[in-house]
N, C-alpha and C positions, 0 to 999 in steps of 0.2 A: 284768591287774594289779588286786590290791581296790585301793579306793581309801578312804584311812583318814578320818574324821573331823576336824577342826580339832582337831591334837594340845598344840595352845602357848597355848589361851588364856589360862589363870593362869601361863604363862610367858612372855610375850613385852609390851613395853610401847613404843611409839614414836611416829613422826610423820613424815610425808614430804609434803613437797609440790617440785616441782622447780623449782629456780633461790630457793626461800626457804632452806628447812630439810629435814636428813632425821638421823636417830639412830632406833638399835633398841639399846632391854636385852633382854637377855636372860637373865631370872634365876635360871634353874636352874645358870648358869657364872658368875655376879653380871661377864658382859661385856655392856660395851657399842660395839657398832658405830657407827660416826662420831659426832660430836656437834655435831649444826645446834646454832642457834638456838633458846633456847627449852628445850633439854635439862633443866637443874637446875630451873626454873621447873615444868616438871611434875611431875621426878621426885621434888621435895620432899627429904623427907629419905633417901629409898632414894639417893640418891648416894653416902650412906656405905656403901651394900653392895655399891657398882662396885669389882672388885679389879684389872682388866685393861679398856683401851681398844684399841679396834682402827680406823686409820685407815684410809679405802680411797683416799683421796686430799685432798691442799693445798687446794681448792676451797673458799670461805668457808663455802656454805650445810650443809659438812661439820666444819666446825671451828670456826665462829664460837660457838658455844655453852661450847668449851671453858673460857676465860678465869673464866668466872662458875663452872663447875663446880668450879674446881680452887678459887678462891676461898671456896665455901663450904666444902669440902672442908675449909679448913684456918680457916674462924670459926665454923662453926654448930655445934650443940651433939648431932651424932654424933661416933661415934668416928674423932676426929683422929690414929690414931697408925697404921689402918692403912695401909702401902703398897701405892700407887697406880701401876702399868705403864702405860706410852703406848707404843703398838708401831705401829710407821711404815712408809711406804717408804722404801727409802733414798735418800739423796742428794735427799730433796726436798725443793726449796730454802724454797719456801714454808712448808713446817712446822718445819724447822729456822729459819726467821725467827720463829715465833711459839713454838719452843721455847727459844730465844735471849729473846724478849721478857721469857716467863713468869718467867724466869731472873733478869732485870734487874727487874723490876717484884712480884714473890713469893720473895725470894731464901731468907727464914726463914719456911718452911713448916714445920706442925706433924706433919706427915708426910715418909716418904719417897717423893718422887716419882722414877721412872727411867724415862727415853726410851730407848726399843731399837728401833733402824732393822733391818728386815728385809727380804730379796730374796723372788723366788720359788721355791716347793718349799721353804720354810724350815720347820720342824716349831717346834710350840712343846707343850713340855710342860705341863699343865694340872695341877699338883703337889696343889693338893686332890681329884683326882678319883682319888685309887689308880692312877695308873698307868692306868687304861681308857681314858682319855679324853684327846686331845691335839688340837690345831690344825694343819693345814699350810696356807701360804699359795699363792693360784693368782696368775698375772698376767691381767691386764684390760687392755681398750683400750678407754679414754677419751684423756686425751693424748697428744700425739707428743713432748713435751717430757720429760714426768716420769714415772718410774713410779707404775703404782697397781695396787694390792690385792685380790683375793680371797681370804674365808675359809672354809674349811669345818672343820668342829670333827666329828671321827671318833673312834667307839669302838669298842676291840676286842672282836672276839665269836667267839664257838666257833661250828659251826656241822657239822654232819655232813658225814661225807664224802659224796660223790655215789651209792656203790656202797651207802652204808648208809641212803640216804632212802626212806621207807616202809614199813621194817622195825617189827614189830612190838616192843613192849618187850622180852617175853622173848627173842627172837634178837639184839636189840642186846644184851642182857644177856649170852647167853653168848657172844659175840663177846670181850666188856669181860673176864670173866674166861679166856680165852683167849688174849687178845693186848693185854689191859690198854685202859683209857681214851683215854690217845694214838690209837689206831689208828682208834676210829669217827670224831673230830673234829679238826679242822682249824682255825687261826687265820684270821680274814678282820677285813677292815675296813672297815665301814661307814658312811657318812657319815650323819651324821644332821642336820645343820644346815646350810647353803651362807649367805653373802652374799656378793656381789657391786660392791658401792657402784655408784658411773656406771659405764656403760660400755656399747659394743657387744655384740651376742651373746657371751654366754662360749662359751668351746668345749668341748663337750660331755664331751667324754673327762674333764675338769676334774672335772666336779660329778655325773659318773656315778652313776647310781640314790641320789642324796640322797633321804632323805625329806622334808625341807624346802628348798625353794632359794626364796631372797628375789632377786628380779630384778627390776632397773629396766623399766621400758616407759613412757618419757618420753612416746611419742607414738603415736596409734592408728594411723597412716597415714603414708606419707613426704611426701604434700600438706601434712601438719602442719609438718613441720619447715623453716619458711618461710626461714631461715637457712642451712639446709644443713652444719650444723657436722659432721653426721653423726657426732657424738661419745657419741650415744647410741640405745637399743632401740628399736622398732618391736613393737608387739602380736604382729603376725602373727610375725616375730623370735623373740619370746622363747617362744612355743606351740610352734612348732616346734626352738627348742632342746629346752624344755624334755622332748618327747616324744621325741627323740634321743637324751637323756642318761637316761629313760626314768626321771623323779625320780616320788615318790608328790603332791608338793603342791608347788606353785608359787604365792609371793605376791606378785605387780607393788607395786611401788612407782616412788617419783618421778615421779608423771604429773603431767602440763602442767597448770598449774592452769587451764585454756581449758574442760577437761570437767570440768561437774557431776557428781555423784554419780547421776543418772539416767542421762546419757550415757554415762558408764564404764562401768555395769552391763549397758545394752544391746549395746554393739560388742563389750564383751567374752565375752559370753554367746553373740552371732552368732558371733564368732570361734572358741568353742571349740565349736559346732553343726558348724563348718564344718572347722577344723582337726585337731578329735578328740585332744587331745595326749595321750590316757590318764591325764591325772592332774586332782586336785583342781585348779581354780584359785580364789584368794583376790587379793583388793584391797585395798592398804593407802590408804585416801582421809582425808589428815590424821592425827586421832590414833584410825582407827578403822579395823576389820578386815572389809572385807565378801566374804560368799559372792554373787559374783552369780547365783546359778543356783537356790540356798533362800532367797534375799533374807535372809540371816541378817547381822548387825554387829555387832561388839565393839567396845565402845570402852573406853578406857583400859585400865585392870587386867582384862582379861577380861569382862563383862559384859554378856548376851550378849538382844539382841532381834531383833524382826521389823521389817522396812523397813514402814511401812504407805501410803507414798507416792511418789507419782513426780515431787518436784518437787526431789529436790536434798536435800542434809544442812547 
């Protein structure tokens, strides 16, 4: 498998640390995944070009940020009229408490805000993108009480049939006027983006050959997980999902704030020396994207340097 470049830096903007805050935009679909803490404080004024929200679960350090975003939303001096989706799990209970809140405490909003509770396998049409592009949602285990969320956002593509790959142009040509366009290509569907919010290994079948899967790895080790909640990944975990589900890049997020930015870079670097998962791995540490392996970091809106130290960020 190549293995492609860091393909989202001028698209991808967020922040994770685990048990504080975690949200990712994503701007090429102006969605943003969960909303810690802290959300509208970075995103500034790009809040106004959130058009869809996606919760992976109730958990505060996922949705405590909401309240202030929806609020600027409707005083600061972007565009207040357009409408804002919040898409949910269903039936859970703690996010219908804080969409009940929003309700009572922002009732004349200068926008239209609509909550829409979703199961799993639920498709979501993505109406600015022609038709190419659409969302289905996967199920996850994090809690045993409530459901929660994964998403991956897939676009359709053509793609030759198997009997016509490595054909020269002209032989696909007179195939094409022979038996017309239909016959050499075939519809497929492609996942190009995965998230995951908390949770235990996904399962694989789920986030098959993603080019992007964003995956928790709360803790490098299970000696770490001194609680035992076992409600979330392991390093070793999520490498060998991720090389099962045979994705091109994998970005850990939500790690234990316990490891510095020197120590995530090493275990995780030993791990993938050791594991081999065939694909890129990327580290989301705070509000910044590191390659462990070219020492390479983005932080914020893409911008992109050299680590030149080993003492931590």
């Amino acid at each position: 498998m190549s293995i492609p470049q860091y393909p989202l830096q001028d698209q991808l903007q967020g922040f994770s640390r685990a048990l504080f805050s975690t949200w990712l935009y994503h701007r090429r679909f102006n969605i943003l995944f969960d909303a810690g803490e802290g959300v509208a404080t970075a995103l500034c004024n790009r809040v106004f070009g959130i058009r869809r929200i996606f919760l992976s679960h109730g958990h505060a350090d996922h949705i405590a940020g909401l309240v202030n975003l929806i609020n600027i939303r409707n005083l600061g001096a972007g565009d207040q009229t357009a409408c804002l989706r919040i898409y949910f799990p269903k039936n859970n209970r703690l996010l219908e408490f804080l969409r009940d809140y929003l309700k009572k405490t922002q009732p004349d909003l200068s926008f239209e805000l609509e909550w829409i509770p979703l199961e799993a396998d639920q498709v979501v049409e993505l109406d600015d993108q022609r038709s190419r592009v659409f969302l289905r949602t996967f199920k996850t285990r994090h809690s045993q009480k409530q459901l929660s969320l994964g998403y991956n956002i897939i676009e359709k593509r053509r793609k030759l049939r198997p009997q016509y790959q490595g054909l020269l142009q002209k032989d696909l040509n007179a195939v094409i006027v022979e038996k017309g366009r239909e016959e050499i290509a075939e519809d497929v569907e492609q996942i190009i983006f995965s998230y995951g919010g908390d949770s235990r290994p996904i399962n694989p079948d789920f986030i098959r050959g993603s080019l992007f899967l964003c995956h928790e790895a709360t803790y490098m080790s299970v000696e770490d997980d001194e609680r035992n909640f076992q409600q979330h990944s392991l390093l070793d975990e999520v490498l060998t999902t991720a090389a099962a589900a045979e994705v091109e890049t994998v970005l850990l997020f939500h790690t234990s704030l316990r490891y510095n930015l020197d120590e995530l870079r090493g275990r995780v670097k030993e791990a993938i020396e050791r594991i081999n998962p065939g694909c890129r791995v990327l580290v989301m540490y705070g509000d910044s994207i590191v390659d462990p392996v070219e020492n390479d970091i983005w932080r914020g809106r893409g911008k992109k340097r050299k680590i030149k130290n080993n003492k931590g960020d």
